[in-house]
N, C-alpha and C positions, 0 to 999 in steps of 0.2 A: 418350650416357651412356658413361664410362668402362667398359672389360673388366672383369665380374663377376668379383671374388676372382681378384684377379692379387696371388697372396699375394709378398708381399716382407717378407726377414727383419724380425724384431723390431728387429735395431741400423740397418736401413734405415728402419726406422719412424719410429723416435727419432730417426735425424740429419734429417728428413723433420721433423718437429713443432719440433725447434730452429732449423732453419733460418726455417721460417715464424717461427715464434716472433720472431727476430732482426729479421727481415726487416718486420716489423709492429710492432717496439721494445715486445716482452710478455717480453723475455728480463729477469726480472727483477719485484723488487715491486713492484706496481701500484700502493701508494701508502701514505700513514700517516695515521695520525689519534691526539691527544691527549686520551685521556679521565680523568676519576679515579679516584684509587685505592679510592673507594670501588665502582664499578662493576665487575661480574664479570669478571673482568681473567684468568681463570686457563685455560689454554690460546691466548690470545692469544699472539703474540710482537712480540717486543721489537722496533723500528725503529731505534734508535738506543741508543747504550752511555748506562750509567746511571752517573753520577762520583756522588758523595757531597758531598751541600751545608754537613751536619752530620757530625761526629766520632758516634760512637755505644759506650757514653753520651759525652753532650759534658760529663761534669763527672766528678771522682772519686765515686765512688755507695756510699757502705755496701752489702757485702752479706751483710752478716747484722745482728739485731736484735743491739745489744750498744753499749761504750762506744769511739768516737773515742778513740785516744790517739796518742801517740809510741812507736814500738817501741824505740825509744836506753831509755826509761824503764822499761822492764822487764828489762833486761839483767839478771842471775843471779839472778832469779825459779827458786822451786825449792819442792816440796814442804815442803822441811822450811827452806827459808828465803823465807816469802811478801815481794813488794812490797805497797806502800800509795799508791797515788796520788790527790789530791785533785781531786774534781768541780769545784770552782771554776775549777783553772787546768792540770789536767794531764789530766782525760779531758770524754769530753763524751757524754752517752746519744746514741744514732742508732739509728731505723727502719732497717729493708732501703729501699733507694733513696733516702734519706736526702743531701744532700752531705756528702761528708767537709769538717771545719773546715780550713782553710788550715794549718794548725801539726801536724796528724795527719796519718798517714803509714803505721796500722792501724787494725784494729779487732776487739778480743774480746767473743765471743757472747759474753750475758748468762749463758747459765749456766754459764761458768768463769770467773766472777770471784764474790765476796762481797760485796757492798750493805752498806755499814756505817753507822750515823748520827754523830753527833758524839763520841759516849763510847765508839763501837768496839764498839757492838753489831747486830744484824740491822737494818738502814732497813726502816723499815714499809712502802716504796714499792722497791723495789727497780728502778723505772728514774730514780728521783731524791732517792740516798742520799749523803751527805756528803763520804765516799770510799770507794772499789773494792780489795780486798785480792785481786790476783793467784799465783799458786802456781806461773808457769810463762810464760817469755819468750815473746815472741810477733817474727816476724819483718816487717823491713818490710812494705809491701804485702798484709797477711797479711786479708783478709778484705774484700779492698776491689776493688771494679771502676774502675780505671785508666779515665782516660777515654782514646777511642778502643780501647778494649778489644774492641771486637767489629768498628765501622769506624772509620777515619779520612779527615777529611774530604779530600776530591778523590780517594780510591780509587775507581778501578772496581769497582763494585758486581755490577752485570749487564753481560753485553755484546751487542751488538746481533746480532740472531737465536737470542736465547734464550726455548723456549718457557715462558710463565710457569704456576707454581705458585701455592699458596693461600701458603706462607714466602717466597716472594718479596717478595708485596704488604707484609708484615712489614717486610722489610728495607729494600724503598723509602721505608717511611712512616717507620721508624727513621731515616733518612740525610737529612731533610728534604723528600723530593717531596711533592705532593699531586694529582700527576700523573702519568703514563707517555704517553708515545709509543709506538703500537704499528703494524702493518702494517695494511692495511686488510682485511677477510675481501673476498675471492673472491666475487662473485653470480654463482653458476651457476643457468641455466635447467633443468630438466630434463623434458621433453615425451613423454609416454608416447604411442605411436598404436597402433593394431589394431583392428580390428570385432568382433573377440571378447573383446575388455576390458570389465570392469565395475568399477564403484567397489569396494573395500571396503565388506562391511555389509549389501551388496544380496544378496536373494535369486538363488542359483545354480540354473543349468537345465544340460542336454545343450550342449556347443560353447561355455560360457562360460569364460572364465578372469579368475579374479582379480588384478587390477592391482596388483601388492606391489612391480615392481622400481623404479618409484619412490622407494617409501618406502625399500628398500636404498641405492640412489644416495644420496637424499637426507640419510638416516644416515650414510652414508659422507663425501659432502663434509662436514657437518656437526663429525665426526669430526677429519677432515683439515685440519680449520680455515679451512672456504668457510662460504657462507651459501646452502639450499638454496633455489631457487622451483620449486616442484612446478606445472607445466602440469596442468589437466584433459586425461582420456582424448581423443585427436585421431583419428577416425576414418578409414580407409583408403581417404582422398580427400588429390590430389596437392596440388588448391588450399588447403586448408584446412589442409594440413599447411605447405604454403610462407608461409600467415600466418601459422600458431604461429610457426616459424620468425624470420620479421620480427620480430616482436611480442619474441619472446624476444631478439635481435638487440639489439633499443633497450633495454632494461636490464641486460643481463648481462656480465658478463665471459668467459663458457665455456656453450656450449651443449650440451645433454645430449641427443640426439635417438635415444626408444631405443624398439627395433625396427625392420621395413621397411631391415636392412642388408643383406639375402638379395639371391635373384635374381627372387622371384615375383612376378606381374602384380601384385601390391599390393605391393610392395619397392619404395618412391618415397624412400626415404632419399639415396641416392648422386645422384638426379635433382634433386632439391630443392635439394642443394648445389650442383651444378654452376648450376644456375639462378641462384642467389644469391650466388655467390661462384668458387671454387678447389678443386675435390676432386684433393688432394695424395696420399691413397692409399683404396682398397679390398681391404683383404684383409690381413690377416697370419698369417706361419706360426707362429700359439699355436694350439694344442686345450687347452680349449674358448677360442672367442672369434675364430675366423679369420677372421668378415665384418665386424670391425670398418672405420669408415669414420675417413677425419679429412680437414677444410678447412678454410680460409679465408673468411669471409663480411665482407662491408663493413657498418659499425653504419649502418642508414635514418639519413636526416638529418644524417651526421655528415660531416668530411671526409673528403674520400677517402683520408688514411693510416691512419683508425679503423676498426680490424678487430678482429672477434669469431672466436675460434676456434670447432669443431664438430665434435663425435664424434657419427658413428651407432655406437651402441652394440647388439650384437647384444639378441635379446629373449629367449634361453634365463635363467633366471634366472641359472646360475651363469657362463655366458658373460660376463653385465652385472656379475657380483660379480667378477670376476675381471680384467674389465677396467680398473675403477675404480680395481685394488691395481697393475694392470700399467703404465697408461697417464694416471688421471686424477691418483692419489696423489701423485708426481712431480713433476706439474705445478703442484698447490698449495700442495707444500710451496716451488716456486722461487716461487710470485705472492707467499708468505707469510714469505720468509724465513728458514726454519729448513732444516734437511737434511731428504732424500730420507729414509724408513722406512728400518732396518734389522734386518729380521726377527734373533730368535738363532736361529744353524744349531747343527745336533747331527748326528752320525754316525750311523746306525741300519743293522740289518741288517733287511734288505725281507723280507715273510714268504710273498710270491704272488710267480708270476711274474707279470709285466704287459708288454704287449707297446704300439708305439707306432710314428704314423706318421713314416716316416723322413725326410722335408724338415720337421717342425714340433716347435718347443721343445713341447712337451706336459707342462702341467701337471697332476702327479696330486694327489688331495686323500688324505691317510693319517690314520692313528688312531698315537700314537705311547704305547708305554709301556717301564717296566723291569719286564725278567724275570731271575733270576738274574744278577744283573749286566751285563745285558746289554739297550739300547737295541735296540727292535724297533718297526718299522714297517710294519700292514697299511696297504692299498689299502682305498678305500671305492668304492662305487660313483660309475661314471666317465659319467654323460648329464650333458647339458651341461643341462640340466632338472632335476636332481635336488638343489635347493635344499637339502636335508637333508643333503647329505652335506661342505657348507660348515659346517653348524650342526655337526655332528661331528665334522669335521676338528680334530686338534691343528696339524696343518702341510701345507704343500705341497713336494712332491718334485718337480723340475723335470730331465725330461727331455731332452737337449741334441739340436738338429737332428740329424740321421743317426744317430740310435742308435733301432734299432728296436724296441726291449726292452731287461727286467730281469727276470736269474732270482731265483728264489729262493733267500735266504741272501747275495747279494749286499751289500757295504754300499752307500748313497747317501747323501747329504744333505739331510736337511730344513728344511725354514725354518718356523721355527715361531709359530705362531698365541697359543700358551700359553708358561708361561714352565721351564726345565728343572727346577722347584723341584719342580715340578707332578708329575715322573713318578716317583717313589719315593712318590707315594701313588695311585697309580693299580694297578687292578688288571685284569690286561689277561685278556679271556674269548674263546677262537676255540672257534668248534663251532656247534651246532643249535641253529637258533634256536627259542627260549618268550618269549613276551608277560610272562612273570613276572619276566623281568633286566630289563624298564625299570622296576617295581616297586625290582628291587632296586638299581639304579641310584641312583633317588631316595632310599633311606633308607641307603644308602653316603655321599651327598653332605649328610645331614642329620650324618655323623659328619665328614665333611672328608675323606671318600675318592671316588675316581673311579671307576665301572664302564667303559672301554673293551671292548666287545665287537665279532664281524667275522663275518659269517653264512657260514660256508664249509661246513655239515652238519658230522652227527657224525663221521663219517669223518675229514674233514679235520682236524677238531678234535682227534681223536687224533695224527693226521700232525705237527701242529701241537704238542703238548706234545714228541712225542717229538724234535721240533726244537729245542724251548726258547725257541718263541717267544708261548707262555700261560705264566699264573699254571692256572687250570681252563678244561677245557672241558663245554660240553653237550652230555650223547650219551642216547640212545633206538634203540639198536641191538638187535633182535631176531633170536636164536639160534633159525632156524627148526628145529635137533635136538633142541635143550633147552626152549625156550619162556621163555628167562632172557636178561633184557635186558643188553648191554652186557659182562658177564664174560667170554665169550670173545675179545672184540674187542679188547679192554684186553690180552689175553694175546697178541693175534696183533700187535698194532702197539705194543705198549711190552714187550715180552718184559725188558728189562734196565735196566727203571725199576720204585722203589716207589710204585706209585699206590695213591689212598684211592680209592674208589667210594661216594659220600654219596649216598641216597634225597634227589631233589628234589620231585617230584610225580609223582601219577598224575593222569591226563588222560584225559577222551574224546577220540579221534578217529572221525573219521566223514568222510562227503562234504558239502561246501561245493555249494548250489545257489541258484540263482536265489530271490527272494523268491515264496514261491506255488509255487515248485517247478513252472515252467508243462512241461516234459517229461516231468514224471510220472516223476524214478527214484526208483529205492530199494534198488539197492545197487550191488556191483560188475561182477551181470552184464550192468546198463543200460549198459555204457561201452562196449559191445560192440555195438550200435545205432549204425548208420549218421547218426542223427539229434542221433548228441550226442556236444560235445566238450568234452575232458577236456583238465585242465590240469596242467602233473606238477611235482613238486617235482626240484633237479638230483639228479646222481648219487650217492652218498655221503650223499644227506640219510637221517635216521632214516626217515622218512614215506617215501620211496621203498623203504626196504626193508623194511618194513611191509608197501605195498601190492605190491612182487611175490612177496614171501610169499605174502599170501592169493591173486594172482591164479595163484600154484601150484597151492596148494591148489586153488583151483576149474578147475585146466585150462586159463586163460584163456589166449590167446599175446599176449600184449603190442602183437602187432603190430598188431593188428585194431582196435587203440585209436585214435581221431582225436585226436588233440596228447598223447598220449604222450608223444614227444619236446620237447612244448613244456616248458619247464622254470622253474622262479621257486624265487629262494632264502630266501624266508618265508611263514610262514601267512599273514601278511595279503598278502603281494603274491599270492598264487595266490586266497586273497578278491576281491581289487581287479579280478584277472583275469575271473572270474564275475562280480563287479557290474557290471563295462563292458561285459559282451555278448561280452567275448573267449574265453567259455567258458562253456558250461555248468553244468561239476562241477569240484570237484578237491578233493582229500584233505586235509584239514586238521584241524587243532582247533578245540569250540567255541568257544572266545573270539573267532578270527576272524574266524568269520561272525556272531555275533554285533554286532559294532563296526563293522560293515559291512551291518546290517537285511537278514541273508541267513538262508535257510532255511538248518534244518540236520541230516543223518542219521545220528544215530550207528550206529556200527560195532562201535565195539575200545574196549579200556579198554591204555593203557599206557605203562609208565615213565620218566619222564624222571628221569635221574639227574646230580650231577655228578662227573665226572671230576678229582681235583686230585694233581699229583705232593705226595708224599711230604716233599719237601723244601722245597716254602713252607708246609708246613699251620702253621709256626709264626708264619708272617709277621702283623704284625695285618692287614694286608689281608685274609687267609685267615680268622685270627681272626671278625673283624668278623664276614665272611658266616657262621660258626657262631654266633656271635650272636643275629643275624637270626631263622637257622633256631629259638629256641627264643622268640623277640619275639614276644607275642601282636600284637598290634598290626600287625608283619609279615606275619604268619601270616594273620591276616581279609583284610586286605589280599589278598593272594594267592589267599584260598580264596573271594571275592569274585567269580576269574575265574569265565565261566561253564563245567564240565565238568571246575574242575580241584578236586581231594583232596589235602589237607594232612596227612592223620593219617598220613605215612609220612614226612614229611618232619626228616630230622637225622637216621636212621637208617643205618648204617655198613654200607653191604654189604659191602663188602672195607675189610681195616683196614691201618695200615703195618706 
């Protein structure tokens, strides 16, 4: 077996998969097929250029209801001196699409002309009256579709590697096809392995994981214009995976082999190729996605020049989603004909620093929005597992080989997921995170507005406006002098800004514990027991300074805490932490643990407010979320959660 993760650059990767490529005559569409125009044609592309059999319209075509005439015969037509022309031999009635007669050359709507019958009064039938009394000249051509007005016959229509739309199919069928030649879709295999995989649907236990990166790939090629075959789950046995393998070999064009890219006793990915074929690389320097695999495999049964390609695809989910946009995308756009994706980039100023390893392009995944003018870019969270943070993503920011970081306020460039139309309705929220913003998320996006939010604690959240890189933040900062949430803080970190301070909620907090509460606490002097560990929210967060608050008050030293220092940047991740056993307690709100079948202690009752400069309250973004605040419907919605109080909510504690 080749050296595990002998990373070599991305451009070594790619001249590494073209050369195969060449070398195996795949450099190139894999082939075409003629189908009709009546079948789903739209994303397909085009194989070959589309000339025009037909002129389109192929005749002169009335286009308006009205009479066929000669425009010579209305020459000094004028209100105050009308022409007269006879139905028999100088006009002639026409539908819209109608032929124009050989001898006409216009044609006037019906309702500027007068219908007259024989003695020069009103035609009782006014599209077949004796003659037409005009008031006003009409120019040649004047109302008429010229044939070849839209094509003419032997124009290029479409040209080959054009991907087709639903007005395409239109135009073909207007030009005379009743067929299209297209490229053939891609069959990609794609073969999920692991022992800890389970179908979709199936009940979940301790050590399972649900099988979804499949169904990702397979949307993806799908997307990209392949045609997926989903492998059932292959479990973390060599032989069994070296038949999928075969199996998939004799029908596909690109083999998807995903997980077992690593180095552990069950990482048979890189061995299986080597067995079956050519393993041409292991490893590239992308984060996330570095144990990617790729080879060469011979198709069973075929001659020996018929080769299937093969990516082990790593198994983190975002590793597998990210490698599909880096390395499969690419590829079928060259089998299919049409160009390579080309995300739109925009300029943004980064709002975190983010720090990166120095031999690997590192892809970040960001939230992107406009704040006073001004394009702004947080970081989402960066595990190569964190499926979610793709699903949130407006773009990715790509970090170049040897640059170790990015501070903040830096510009970079993003490539974006969404389109830039998108961010002058987005309303971008950094601060402390409430389970009540995906609430208001959703009834934002019910008006056609966007919540981007970025969990960095209150603290940060104010660091964060006073940069100008939010619209609002969320803070729940507690004045352990005053016992008054958030007013002083607002004065110590925005001294020379107009900020509003808006009542959002009051909330219990309390300790998040185990179901059954099997350690028996009950409040904050059990954390202080050698037999239980406590899970803390980061620095800056509201909740953190809450809880050394009270643990002042009660004398407590902090240090004597077990996971103290451990630290999560939401209610529900410090939940998730006590439901998995990684903790006993930790400080949250009810809703939390609630959504999480955890017991729950209340403590404290206290405020969550929002923070918004002064200067967007008139934005309708801002608008909107006042709105909200007086939406019954909003409002249950919210007071719904469990622990949280709405009768405060819209209430102005500091005004501009």
């Amino acid at each position: 077996m080749a050296v595990y993760l002998h990373d070599i650059p991305l451009a070594e990767a790619q001249r590494r998969i073209r050369e195969a490529l060449q070398s195996a005559g795949l450099w190139g569409v894999l082939g075409k097929e003629t189908l009709p125009i009546s079948e789903a044609l739209v994303g397909r592309v085009t194989a070959e250029p589309i000339w025009a059999r037909l002129s389109s319209p192929h005749y002169h075509s009335a286009a308006m209801d009205g009479f066929a005439i000669r425009a010579e015969d209305t020459a000094g037509a004028m209100p105050t001196a009308p022409i007269t022309l006879l139905v028999s031999s100088q006009a002639a009635y026409v539908d819209t699409g109608d032929v124009l007669p050989q001898w006409a050359n216009a044609v006037v709507p019906i309702e500027q002309v007068e219908a007259l019958n024989s003695a020069g009064q009103p035609a009782d039938d006014p599209r077949h009256p004796y003659m037409i009394r005009l008031r006003a000249a009409l120019t040649p051509w004047s109302h008429v579709r010229p044939m070849g007005e839209d094509i003419v016959a032997t124009q290029l229509v479409l040209p080959a590697g054009h991907v087709l739309r639903a007005v395409d199919l239109g135009a073909i069928a207007a030009c005379g096809h009743t067929e299209v030649t297209v490229t053939r879709k891609p069959r990609v295999a794609i073969i999920p392995t692991g022992d800890e995989l389970i179908p979709i649907g199936q009940p979940v236990k301790p050590g399972d994981i649900i099988e979804f990166n499949s169904l990702v790939l397979a949307a993806q090629v799908t997307t990209w214009g392949g045609e997926p075959i989903r492998f059932p789950i292959t479990p973390d046995e060599e032989e069994l995976i070296l038949e999928q393998v075969q199996e998939a070999a004799r029908e596909s064009d690109l083999i998807l082999l995903n997980a077992g890219s690593s180095a552990g006793s069950e990482d048979f990915s890189a061995r299986v190729i080597e067995r079956l074929g050519e393993l041409l690389f292991h490893g590239v320097a992308v984060r996330p996605g570095h144990p990617v695999i790729f080879g060469i495999l011979s198709r069973p049964g075929a001659p020996p020049g018929d080769k299937v390609p093969i990516f082990g695809v790593p198994g983190y989910p975002v590793s597998a989603a990210l490698t599909g946009e880096i390395f499969i995308e690419p590829l079928l756009a060259l089998w299919t004909g049409r160009s390579p994706a080309q995300p739109e980039e925009i300029e943004a100023i980064l709002t975190r620093k983010i720090t990166s390893p120095a031999g690997d392009e590192d892809y970040v995944r960001v939230v992107v929005g406009e704040v006073g003018g001004r394009v702004v870019a947080a970081p989402l969270a960066r595990g190569a597992g964190v499926i979610t943070s793709l699903v949130r993503a407006d773009g990715i920011l790509v970090i170049p080989s040897g640059v170790q970081g990015i501070e903040a306020g830096e510009k970079v460039r993003v490539r974006l997921y969404t389109s830039s139309r998108n961010l002058n309705r987005t309303l971008f929220a950094i601060g402390s995170h409430d389970m009540s913003l995906d609430l208001l998320a959703q009834f934002l996006a019910e008006r056609g507005l966007r919540l981007v939010s970025a969990n960095v604690g209150s603290l940060g959240g104010l660091v964060a406006l006073r940069r100008g890189e939010a619209h609002l933040a969320g803070s729940h900062l507690l004045d352990p002098e005053t016992g008054i949430y958030n007013i002083r803080y607002v004065q110590q970190y925005l001294p020379n800004e107009k900020v509003m301070i808006v009542r959002w909620v009051e909330r219990e907090q309390g300790l998040i514990v185990q179901s059954g509460n099997p350690k028996g606490i009950r409040g904050l002097e059990d954390l202080t027991r050698p037999d239980v560990t406590f899970v803390n929210r980061q620095r800056g967060a509201g909740t953190r300074v809450l809880l050394d608050y009270h643990l002042g008050r009660l004398g407590i030293n902090p240090e004597v805490i077990r996971g103290y220092q451990q630290e999560e940047y939401t209610h529900l991740a410090v939940a998730a932490a006590v439901a998995s056993g990684r903790a006993d307690c930790g400080l949250g709100v009810t809703a939390a643990a609630k959504a999480l079948d955890l017991d729950f202690i209340p403590l404290f009752q206290e405020a969550y407010d929002l923070i918004i400069l002064c200067k967007y309250a008139e934005e309708e973004r801002i608008r909107a979320v006042f709105d909200l605040m007086a939406d019954s419907r909003f409002r249950h919605a919210v007071a719904q959660l469990p622990g949280y109080d709405v009768g405060q909510m819209g209430v102005i504690v500091q005004t501009c």
